[in-house]
C-alpha positions in Angstrom: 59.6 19.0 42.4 61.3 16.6 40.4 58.2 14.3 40.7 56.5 16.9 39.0 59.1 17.4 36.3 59.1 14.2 35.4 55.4 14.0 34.5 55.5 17.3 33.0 58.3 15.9 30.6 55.8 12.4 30.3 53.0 14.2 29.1 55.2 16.5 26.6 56.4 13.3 25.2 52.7 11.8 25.2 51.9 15.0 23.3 54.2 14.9 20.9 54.0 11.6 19.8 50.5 12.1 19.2 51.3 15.0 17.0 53.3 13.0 15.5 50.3 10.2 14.6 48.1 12.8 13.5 50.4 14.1 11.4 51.4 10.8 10.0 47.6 9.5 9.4 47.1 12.2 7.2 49.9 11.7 4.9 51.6 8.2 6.0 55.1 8.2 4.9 55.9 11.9 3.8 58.9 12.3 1.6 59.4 15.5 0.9 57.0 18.2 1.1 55.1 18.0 -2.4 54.5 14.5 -1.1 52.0 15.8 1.6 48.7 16.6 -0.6 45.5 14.6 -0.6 45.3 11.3 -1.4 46.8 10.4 -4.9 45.3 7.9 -7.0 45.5 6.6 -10.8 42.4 5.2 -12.4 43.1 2.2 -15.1 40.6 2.6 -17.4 40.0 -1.3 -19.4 37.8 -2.6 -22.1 38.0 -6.2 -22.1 34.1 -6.7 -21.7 34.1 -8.0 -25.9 34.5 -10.9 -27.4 37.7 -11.1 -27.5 38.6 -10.9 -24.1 41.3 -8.6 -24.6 41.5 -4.6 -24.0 40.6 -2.5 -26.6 40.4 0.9 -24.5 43.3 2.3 -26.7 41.6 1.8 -29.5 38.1 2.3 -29.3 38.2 5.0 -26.0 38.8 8.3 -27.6 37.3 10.7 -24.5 36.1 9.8 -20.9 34.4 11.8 -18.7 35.2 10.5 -14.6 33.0 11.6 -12.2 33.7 10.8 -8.4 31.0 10.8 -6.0 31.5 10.3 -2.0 29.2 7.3 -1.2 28.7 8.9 2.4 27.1 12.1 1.1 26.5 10.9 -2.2 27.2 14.6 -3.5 29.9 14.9 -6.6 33.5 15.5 -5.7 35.4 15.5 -8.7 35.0 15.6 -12.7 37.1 15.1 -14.9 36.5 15.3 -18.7 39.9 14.0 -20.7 40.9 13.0 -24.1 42.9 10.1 -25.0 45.8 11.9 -25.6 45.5 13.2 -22.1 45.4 9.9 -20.3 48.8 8.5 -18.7 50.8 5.2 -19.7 48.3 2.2 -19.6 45.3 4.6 -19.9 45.4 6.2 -16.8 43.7 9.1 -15.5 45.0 11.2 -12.0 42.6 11.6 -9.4 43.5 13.6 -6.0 41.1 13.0 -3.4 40.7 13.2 0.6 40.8 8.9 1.5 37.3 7.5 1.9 34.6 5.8 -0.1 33.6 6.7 -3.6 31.5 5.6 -6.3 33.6 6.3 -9.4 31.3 6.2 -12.7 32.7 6.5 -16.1 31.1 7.6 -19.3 33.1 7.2 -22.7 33.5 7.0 -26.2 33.9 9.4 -29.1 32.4 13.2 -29.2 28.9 13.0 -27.6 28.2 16.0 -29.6 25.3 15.0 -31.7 24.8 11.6 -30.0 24.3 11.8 -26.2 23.3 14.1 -23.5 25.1 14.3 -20.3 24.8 16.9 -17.3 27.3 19.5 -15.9 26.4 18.5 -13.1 27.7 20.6 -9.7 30.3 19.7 -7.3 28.8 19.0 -3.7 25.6 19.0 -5.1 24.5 17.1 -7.7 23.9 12.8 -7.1 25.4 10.3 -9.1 21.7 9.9 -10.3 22.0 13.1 -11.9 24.9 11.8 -15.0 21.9 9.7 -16.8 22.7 9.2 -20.3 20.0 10.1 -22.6 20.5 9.7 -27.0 19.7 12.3 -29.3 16.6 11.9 -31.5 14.6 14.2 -33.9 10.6 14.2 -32.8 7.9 14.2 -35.6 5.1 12.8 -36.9 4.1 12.0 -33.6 7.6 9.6 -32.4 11.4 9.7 -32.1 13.5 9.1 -34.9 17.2 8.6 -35.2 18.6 8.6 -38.3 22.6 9.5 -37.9 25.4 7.6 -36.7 25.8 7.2 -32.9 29.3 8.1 -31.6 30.7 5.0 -29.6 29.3 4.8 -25.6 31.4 3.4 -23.1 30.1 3.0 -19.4 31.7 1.6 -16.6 30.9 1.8 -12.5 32.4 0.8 -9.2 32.8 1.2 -5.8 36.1 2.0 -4.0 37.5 2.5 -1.0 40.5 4.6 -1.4 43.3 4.6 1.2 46.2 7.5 1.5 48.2 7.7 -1.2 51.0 10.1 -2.0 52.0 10.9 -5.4 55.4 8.9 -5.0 53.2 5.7 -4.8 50.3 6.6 -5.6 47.5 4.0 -5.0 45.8 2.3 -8.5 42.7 0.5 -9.0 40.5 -0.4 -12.3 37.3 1.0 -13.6 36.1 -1.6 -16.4 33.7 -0.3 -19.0 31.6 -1.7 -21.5 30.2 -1.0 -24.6 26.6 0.4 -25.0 26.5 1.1 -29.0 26.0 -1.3 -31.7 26.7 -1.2 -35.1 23.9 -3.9 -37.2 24.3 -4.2 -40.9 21.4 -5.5 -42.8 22.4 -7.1 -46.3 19.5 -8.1 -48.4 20.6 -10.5 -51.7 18.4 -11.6 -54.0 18.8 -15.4 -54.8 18.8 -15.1 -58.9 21.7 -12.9 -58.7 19.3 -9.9 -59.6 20.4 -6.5 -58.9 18.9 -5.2 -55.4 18.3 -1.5 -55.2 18.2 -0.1 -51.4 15.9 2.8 -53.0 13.4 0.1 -53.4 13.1 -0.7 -49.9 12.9 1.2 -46.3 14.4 -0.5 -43.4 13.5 0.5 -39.7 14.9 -1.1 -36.6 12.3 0.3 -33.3 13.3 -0.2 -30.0 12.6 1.7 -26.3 16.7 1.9 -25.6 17.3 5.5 -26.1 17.8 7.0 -22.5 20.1 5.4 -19.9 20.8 5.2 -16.0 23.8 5.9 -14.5 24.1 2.2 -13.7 23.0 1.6 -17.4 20.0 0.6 -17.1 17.1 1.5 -18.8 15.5 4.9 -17.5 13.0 4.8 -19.9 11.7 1.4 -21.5 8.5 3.2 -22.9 9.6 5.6 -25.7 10.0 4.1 -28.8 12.9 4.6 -30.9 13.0 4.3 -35.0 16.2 4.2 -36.1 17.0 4.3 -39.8 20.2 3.9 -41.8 22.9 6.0 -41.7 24.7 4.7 -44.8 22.6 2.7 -47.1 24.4 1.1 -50.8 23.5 -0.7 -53.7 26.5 -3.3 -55.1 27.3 -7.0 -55.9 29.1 -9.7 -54.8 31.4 -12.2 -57.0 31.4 -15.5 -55.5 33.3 -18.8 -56.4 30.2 -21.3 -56.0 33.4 -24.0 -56.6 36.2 -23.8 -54.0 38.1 -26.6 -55.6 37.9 -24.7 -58.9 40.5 -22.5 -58.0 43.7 -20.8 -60.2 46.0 -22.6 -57.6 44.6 -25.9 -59.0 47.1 -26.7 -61.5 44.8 -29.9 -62.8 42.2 -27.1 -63.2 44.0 -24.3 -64.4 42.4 -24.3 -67.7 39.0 -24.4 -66.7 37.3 -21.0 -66.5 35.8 -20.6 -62.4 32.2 -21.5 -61.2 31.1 -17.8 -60.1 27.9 -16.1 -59.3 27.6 -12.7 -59.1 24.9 -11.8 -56.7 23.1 -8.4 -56.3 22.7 -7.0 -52.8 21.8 -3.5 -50.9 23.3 -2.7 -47.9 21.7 -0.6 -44.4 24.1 0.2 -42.0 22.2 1.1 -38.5 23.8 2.1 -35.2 21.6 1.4 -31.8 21.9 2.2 -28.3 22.1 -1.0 -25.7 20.6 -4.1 -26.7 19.0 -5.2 -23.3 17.6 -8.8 -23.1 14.1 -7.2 -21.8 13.5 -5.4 -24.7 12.2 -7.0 -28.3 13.6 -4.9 -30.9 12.1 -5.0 -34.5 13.8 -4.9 -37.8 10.9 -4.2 -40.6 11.6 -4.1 -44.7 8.8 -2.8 -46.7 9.2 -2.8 -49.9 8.4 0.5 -51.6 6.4 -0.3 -54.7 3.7 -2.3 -53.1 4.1 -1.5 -49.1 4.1 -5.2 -48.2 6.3 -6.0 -45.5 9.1 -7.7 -46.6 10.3 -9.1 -43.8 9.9 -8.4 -39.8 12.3 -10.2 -36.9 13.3 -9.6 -33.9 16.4 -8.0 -33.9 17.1 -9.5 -30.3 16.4 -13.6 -30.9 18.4 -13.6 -34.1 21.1 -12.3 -32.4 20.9 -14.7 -29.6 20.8 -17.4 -32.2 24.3 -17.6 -32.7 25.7 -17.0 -29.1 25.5 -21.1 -28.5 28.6 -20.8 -31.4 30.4 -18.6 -29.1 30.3 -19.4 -25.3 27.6 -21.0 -23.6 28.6 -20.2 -20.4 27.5 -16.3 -21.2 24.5 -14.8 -19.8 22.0 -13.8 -22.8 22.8 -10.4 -21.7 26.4 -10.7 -21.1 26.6 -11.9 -25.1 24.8 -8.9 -26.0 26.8 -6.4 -24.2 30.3 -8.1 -25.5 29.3 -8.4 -29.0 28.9 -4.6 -31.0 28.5 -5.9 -34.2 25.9 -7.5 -35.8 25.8 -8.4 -39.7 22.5 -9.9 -40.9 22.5 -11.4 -44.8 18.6 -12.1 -46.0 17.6 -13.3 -49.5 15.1 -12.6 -51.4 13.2 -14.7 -54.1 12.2 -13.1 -57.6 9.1 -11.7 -56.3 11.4 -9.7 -53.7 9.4 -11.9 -50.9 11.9 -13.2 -48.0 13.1 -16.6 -48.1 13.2 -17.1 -44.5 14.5 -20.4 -44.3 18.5 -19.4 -44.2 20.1 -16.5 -43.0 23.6 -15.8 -42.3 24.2 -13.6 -39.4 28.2 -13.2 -38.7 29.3 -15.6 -40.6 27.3 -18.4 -39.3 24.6 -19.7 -42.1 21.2 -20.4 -39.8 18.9 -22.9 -41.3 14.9 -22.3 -40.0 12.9 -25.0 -41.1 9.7 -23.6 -38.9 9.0 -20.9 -36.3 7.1 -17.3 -35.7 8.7 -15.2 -38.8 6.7 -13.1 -41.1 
């Protein structure tokens, strides 16, 4: 009899203590009760994929939408659509789920409202190929047409494996995005100083970039895309041809300045991801006689400056960092391009030959 108690009182102890395991893998250290929940996590959201190298989330990010699928089943588990103002310290977003494998995929920017489509989508049903990103355009005459201003369009994607966490340390990991929109400014100035009139002229940018994966790539490199400006102006710009013939000169100070005041006319586009594969167009006609004024590839004349910046960068890495892209082009007196120089951020390119029209 007391042989038997003994292993009665073995296997009670065997059975508790793996009561007690059980209990502890599914919460791991419990510290009170609110503590026991499923597995707590904080998602750092990060833009530091620009050329700066620095993040920019807090200023750029206004809304993300998180989506969390299990990579097992692939199905959705979780959305969550948040404002800026919603995020925690350090542009954090909460996300309570059971431990196990995920593939978190985040979209972001301003209001998509007017700019991009996104599914609903349906928890434990729809795929994370479901959440493409497709751009808004207005269909006539036969194409697509976008003529308003994109809100910004962040993406970022990763997989995790996420342990138990409990809200009193909760476990963190990162979710970098990128940007997807680009702003391009086209600047025409014409070399005599003549006044430039944007009325005169219609500028069109085409590319195939308006619908995207949810690993951002392209989903459909076929349609193609005119984009027109969104803000188009007509000014001048006062220019001191003399930089030693300045009022801090005092052996000078008498001597009126060496100026030029040259005419110019703005377009102001925004586009959808520039992607190395594509060849987008920028075309000036001018209005009066419907000659093309000038037509380049929106893509190489980017590129042309990225040896200035880092070499070590990708041609689609520099692409993807850089969102703005300002183009100066002058014009002779019979408004023809003189496609020898142009300035494109800043840096003054010199062409002496090459395929330009």
């Amino acid at each position: 009899m007391k042989l038997k108690a003994k292993i009665y009182g073995l296997t009670a102890a065997v059975m508790a203590a793996v009561s007690l395991t059980a209990t502890m893998s599914g919460c791991h250290a419990i510290y009170d009760e609110s503590d026991c929940v499923e597995s707590y996590n904080l998602v750092r959201l990060e833009y530091t994929h620009n050329m700066k190298f620095a993040d920019a989330f807090g200023q750029e990010v206004d809304r993300v939408t998180l989506l969390a699928f299990d990579s097992t089943t692939g199905k959705l588990v979780k959305r969550i659509d948040a404002a800026r103002s919603e995020l925690k310290d350090g542009n954090k977003v909460p996300l309570i789920v059971e431990p196990g494998q995920y593939d978190i995929l985040v979209w972001g920017g301003g209001d998509r409202k007017g700019s991009f489509d996104l599914a609903d989508g349906e928890v434990a049903v729809s795929t994370l190929a479901d959440f493409h990103c497709r751009m808004q355009r207005e269909e006539r005459d036969g194409g697509h047409h976008r003529d308003k201003d994109l809100a910004p369009l962040f993406h970022g994607l990763v997989h995790v494996d996420l342990p138990y966490a409990s809200p009193s340390r909760p476990h963190e990991f990162t979710v970098p995005v990128m940007k997807d929109t680009n702003v391009i400014r086209v600047v025409l100035q014409h070399v005599s100083g003549d006044v430039v009139d944007h009325r005169n002229f219609t500028f069109t940018i085409t590319d195939s970039n308006g619908w995207l994966n949810a690993d951002n790539t392209l989903r459909d490199a076929q349609t193609l895309i005119s984009y027109h400006p969104w803000h188009l102006a007509t000014g001048s710009v006062d220019i001191n041809t003399d930089p030693e013939d300045a009022p801090t000169n005092p052996s000078k100070a008498s001597v009126p300045g060496s100026r030029a005041v040259l005419g110019a006319s703005l377009a102001e586009f925004t586009l959808n991801r520039l992607m190395e594969s594509n060849n987008p167009q920028l075309t000036v006609i001018n209005n009066a006689t419907g000659k093309k004024v000038l037509g380049i590839s929106i893509r190489d004349y980017a590129l042309l400056v990225k040896g200035f910046y880092h070499q070590q960068m990708t041609d689609q890495e520099y692409l993807d960092r850089q969102d703005e892209y300002n183009m100066t082009f002058f014009l002779d007196e019979g408004n023809r391009w003189v496609s020898t120089v142009i300035i494109i951020n800043d840096w003054r390119i010199v062409r002496h030959e090459g395929p330009i029209e």
